[in-house]
C-alpha positions as CSV (number, residue, x, y, z in Angstrom):
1,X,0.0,0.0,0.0
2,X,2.8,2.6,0.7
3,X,5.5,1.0,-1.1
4,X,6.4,4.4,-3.3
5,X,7.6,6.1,-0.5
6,X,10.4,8.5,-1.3
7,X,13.0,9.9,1.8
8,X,14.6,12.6,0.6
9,X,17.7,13.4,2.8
10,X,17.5,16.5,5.2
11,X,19.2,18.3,7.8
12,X,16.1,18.9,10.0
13,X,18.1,16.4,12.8
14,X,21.4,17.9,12.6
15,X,20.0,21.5,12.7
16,X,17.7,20.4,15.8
17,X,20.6,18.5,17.7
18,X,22.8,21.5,17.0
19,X,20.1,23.9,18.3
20,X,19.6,21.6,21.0
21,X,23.0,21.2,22.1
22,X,23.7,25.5,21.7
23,X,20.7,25.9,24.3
24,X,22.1,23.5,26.6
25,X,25.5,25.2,26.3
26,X,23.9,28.7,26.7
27,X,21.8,27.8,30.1
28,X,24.5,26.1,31.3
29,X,27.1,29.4,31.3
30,X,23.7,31.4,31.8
31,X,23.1,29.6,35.4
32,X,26.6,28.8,36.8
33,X,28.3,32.2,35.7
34,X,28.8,34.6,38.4
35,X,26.6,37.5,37.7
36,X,28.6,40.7,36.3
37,X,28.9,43.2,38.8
38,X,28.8,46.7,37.5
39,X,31.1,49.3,40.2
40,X,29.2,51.8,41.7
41,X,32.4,53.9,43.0
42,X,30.3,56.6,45.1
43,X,32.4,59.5,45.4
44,X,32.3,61.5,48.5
45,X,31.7,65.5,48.1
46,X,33.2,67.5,50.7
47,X,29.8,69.6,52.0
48,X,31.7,72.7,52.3
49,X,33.0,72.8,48.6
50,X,29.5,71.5,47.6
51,X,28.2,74.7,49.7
52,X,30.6,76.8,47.7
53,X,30.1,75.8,44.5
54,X,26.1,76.5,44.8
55,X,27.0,79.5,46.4
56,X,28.6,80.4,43.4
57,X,25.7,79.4,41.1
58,X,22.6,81.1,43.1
59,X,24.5,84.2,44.6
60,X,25.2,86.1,41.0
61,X,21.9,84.4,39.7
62,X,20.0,86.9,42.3
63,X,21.7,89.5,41.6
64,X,21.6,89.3,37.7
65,X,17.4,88.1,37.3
66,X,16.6,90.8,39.7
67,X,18.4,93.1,37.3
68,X,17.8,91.1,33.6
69,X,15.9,93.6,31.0
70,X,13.3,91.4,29.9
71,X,11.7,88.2,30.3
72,X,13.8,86.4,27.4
73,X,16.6,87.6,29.6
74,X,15.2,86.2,32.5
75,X,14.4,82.4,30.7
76,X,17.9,82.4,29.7
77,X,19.7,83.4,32.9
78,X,16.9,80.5,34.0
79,X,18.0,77.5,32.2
80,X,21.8,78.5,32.3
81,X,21.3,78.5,36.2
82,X,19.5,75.4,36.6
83,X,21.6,73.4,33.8
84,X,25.0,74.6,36.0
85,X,23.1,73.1,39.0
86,X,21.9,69.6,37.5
87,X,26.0,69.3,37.0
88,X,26.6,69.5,40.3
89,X,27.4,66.6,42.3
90,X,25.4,66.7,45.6
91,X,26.1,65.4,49.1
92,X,23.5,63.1,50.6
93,X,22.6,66.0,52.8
94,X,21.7,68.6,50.9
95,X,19.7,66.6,48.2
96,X,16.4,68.1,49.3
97,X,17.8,71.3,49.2
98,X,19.5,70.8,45.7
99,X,15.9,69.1,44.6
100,X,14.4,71.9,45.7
101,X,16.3,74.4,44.0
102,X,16.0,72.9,40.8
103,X,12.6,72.2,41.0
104,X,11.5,76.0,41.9
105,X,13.7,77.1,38.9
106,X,12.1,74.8,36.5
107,X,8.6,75.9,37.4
108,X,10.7,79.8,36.9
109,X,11.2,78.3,33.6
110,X,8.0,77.1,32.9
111,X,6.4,80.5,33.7
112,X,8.7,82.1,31.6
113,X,7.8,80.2,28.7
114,X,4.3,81.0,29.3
115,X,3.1,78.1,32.0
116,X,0.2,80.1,34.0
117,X,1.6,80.2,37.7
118,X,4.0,78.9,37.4
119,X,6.3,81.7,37.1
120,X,5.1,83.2,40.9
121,X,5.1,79.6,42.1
122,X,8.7,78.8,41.3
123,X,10.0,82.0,42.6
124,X,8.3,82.2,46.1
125,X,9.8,78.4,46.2
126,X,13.1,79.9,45.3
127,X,12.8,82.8,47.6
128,X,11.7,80.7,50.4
129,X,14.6,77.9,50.2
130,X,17.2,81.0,50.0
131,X,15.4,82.6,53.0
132,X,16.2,79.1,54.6
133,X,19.7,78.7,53.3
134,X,21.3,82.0,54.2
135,X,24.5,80.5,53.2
136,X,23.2,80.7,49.5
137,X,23.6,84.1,49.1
């Protein structure tokens, strides 16, 4: 009845075993591998050069916004300010502060770019964590 049955020769097995035998291989490097440790050196910042360095950032940015002609002025002075501060590396004990700052200045921003509120929300935020920080100006 099935006498004109015709194999043709394939590589179906070999490819399977081969796939087979790369899995294998794979999970077992996968599983018995120690896992790859990336370094996180954390690098200490002295406090009073992180105080300095913000001091150096805020201090002329009061004096220059209060002073700026305009309001493109102002956005400008803005972002340069709170670009030099998101380079600044932060102590673990001032990170509110330095979260703080950045936020009120990006809400500045905001209002500068025509945000409703946001402009008076930013600066009283600003105002208030200077009026805290007496050691920013």
């Amino acid at each position: 009845m099935f006498k004109n049955i015709h194999h043709h020769p394939t590589f179906f097995p070999v490819m399977l075993a081969l796939l087979t035998g790369g899995l294998i291989y794979f999970m077992f490097f996968a599983f018995t591998s120690k896992p790859i440790v990336l370094s996180s050196a954390t690098t200490v910042v002295d406090e009073g050069a992180y105080r300095e360095s913000v001091k150096n950032i805020v201090a002329p940015f009061l004096k220059s916004f209060s002073s700026a002609p305009n309001d493109m002025a102002k956005l400008v002075l803005t972002e340069n300010v709170l670009n030099t501060l998101l380079n600044v590396t932060v102590p673990v004990i001032y990170k509110e502060i330095h979260l703080e700052l950045a936020i009120s200045l990006n809400q500045m921003r905001d209002g500068l770019r025509g945000a409703n509120g946001s402009f008076e929300d930013g600066k009283v935020r600003f105002e208030r964590i200077v009026g805290a920080n007496p050691w920013l100006k």
